[in-house]
N, C-alpha and C positions, 0 to 999 in steps of 0.2 A: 504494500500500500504506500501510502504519503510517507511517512520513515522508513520505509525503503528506499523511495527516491531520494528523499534528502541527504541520506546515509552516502549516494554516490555523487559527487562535485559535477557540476552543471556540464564541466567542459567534453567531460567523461563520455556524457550521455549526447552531446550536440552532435557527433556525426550520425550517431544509428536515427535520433530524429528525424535530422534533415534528409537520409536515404531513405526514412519513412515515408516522408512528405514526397520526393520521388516520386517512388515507389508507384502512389495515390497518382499522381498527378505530374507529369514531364513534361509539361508544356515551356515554350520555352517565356511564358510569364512567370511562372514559377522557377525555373530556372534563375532568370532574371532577379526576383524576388530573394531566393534564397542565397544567389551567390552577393547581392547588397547587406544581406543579413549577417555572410560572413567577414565581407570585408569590415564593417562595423565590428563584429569581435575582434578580427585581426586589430583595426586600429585601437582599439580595446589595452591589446596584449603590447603591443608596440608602443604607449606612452608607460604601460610601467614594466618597459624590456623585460618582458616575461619572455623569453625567446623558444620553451618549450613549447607554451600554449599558442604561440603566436603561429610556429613549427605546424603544429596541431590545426590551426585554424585554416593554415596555406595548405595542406596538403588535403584538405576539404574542399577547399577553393580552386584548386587544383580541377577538382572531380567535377563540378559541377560549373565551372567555367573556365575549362585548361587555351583555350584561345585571349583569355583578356577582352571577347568581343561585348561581355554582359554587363561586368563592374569595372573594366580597364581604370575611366576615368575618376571611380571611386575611390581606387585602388591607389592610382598617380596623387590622389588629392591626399591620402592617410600617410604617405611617406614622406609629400613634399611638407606634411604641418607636423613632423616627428622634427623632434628638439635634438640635433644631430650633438652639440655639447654638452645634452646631459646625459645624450648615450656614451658618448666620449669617457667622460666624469666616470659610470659605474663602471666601466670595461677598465679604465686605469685604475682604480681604487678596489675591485670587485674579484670576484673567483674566477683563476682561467678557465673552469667550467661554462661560463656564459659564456668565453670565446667562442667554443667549441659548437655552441646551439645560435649562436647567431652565425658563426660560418654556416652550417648546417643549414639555417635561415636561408640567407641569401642566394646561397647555389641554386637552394629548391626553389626561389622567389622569381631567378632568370636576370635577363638583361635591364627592367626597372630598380635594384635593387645598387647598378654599380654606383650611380650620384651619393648613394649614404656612403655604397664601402669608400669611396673618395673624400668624404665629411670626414666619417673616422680617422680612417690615416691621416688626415691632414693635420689634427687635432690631439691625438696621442701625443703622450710622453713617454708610454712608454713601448719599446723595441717588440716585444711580444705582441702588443694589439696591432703596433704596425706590420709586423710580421705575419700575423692573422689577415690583416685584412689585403693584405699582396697576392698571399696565397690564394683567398677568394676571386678576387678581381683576376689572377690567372684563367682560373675555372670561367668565369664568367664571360671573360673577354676574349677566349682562345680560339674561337671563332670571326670572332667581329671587335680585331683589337681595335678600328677605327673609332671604335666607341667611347677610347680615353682620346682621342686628338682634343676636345675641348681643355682637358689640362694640363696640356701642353704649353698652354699659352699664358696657365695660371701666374701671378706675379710674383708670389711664395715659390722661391725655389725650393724650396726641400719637396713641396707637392711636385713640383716636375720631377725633379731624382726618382722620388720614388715610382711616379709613372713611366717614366724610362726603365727602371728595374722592376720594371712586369713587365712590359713590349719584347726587355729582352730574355725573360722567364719563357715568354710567350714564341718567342723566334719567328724565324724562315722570311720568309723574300716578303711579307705583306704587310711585317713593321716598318721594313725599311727607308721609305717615305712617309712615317709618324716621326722616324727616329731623326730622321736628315732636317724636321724643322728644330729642333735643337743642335745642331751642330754649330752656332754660333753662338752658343747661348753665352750670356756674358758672365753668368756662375762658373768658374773649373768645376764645384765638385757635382755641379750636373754635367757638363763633358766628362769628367771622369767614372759616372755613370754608364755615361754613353760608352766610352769606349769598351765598357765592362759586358755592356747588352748589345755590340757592335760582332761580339765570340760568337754570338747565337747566329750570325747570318750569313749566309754563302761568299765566299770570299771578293765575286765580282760586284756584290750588294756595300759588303763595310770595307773593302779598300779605299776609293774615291772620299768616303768621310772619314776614316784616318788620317786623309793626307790632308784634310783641311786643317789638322788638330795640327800638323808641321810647327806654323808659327809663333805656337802660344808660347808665353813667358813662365809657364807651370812647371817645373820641374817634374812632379808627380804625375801629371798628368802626358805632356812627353815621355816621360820612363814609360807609362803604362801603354800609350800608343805606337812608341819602338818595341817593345817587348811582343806585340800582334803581327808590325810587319817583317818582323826577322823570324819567325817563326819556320818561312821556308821563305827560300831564296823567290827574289820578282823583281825582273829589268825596270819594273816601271818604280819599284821601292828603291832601287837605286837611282834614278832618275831625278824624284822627288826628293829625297835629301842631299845629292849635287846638288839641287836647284837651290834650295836654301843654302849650301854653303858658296855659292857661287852669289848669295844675291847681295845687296852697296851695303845694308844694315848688318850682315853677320857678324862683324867682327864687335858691331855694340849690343850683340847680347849677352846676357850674360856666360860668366867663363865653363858653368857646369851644364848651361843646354848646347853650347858650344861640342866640350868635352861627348856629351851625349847622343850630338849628330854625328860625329866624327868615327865613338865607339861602335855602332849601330852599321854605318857602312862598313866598316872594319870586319864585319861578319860577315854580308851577306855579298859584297863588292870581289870583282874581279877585272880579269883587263880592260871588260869596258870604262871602268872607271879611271886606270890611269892617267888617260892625258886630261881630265878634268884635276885629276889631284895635281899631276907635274905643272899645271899652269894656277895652280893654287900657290907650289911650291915657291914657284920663279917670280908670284906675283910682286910685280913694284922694281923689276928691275936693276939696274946698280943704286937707287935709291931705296930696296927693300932693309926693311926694318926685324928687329925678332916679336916674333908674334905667336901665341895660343895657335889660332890656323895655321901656321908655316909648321908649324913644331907637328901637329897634328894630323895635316896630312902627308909627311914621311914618316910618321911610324904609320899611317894605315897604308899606306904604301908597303912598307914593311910586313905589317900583317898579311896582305894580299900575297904579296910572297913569289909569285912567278916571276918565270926572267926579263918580263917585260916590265914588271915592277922593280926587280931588283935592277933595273937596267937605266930605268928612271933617278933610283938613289945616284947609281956611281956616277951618274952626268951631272948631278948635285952638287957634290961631292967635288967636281971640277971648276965648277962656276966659281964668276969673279966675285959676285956679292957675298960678303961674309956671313951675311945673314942667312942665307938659302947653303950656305958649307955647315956654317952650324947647324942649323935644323940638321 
């Protein structure tokens, strides 16, 4: 009877109902009716991130309107008036069990649900719930990664980073014009994101945006983008850093991104590079001076090691300018 029912929690008893109500009656008024009924508990569960019940409510909603054509825009209204920072607040403060049932949430919720996981991340402090909500928006967005291009543009960098480190979670050739509007970004540690989520993409996709990163003044961030293109030898990778050390400003950067174009060709460099190094060498004539670059490019000459390289030193070696003997 009546304490029976009471005995079991409302929530308990709302699907076998509502399949009651079916059941009766599938029209799609009722349909209609009952998937508004449920979106009302959802937003219900969602102001006091109940996120099992909520779970419970979506996977009902699910049933009774899995296209989004019945309650879409009831559904879009319950998330857009959800207080994204004081979901924030209990997930930092609260049990990593909530993570675990709002991840669980969203997956089952589909592509309306990435605008929150993007609130969240943006608003955590801590590394966990950021971590949580990455891992989602992967699932989410692994079909249709266009769908974070809006925070891209965001003015909080740390919200870009982190969307660059899901595009490249996400990989293959269909981030790679999401990825490439960051590649100027005027933050390094979103480029050095980039370069990080540049791994995930087929080589003729993140080379061209490697070789943008050439001229930064980062250290860190140069290391990490010579460390990709030396990976295996490419004429076009030697190309590209002659280029820079051939171009009127190298000698005013500084002496350790210097050192670090010079190491990098040093590896992957062979005879084609010689006569670019030897007229590095000889640069400046009987007025040549000692220099970082003069010094730099006979030992990568050195390094390169063939007799056309070694053949380069010993005419060095002969020249008038003391400065090209020293080197």
């Amino acid at each position: 009877g009546w304490e029976e029912e009471s005995a079991v929690p409302w929530p308990e008893q709302a699907a076998g109902f509502l399949r009651g109500l079916r059941a009766l009656d599938d029209s799609d008024d009722t349909r209609r009716a009952l998937a508004r009924s449920t979106v009302t508990w959802l937003a219900a569960a969602l102001r006091e991130t109940a996120w099992a019940e909520a779970t419970r409510a979506l996977e009902l909603l699910n049933e009774v309107d899995p296209g989004r054509e019945l309650a879409g825009a009831e559904l879009a209204a319950a998330l857009g008036a959800l207080d994204a920072q004081a979901v924030t607040e209990r997930f930092d403060e609260g049990d990593p069990e909530d993570l675990s049932r709002f991840a669980a949430f969203v997956v089952g919720l589909g592509t309306p649900a990435v605008g929150l996981c993007v609130d969240v991340m943006a608003r955590s402090e801590r590394a966990r719930v950021r971590a949580a909500t990455v891992t989602a928006l992967c699932y989410l967005c692994a079909e249709a990664p266009e769908l974070l291009a809006p925070w891209l543009l965001d003015p909080r960098w740390h919200v870009v980073r982190n969307v660059v480190s899901v595009l490249g979670h996400i990989g293959g050739p269909a981030v790679a014009p999401l990825l490439q509007a960051v590649a100027r970004h005027p933050e390094p540690r979103v480029r050095r994101q980039l370069v990080q989520a540049l791994g995930s993409l087929p080589a003729e996709a993140r080379t061209p945006m490697l070789f943008e990163q050439l001229d930064t003044g980062d250290p860190q961030l140069l290391s990490a983008v010579l460390n990709v293109l030396t990976r295996e030898p490419d004429p076009r990778t030697v190309r590209a850093i002659l280029a820079c050390l051939a171009a009127p400003d190298f000698e005013s950067r500084a002496e350790d991104i210097q050192r670090a174009l010079f190491g990098a060709l040093g590896e992957i460099a062979d005879d084609g590079a010689v006569p670019a190094l030897e007229e590095l060498l000889h640069r400046g004539g009987w007025l040549a001076r000692r220099s970082l670059s003069r010094t730099a490019a006979a030992r990568t000459l050195r390094r390169i090691g063939t007799p056309k390289a070694m053949a380069a030193l010993e005419a060095a070696v002969r020249a008038r300018a003391e400065a090209v003997r020293t080197a």
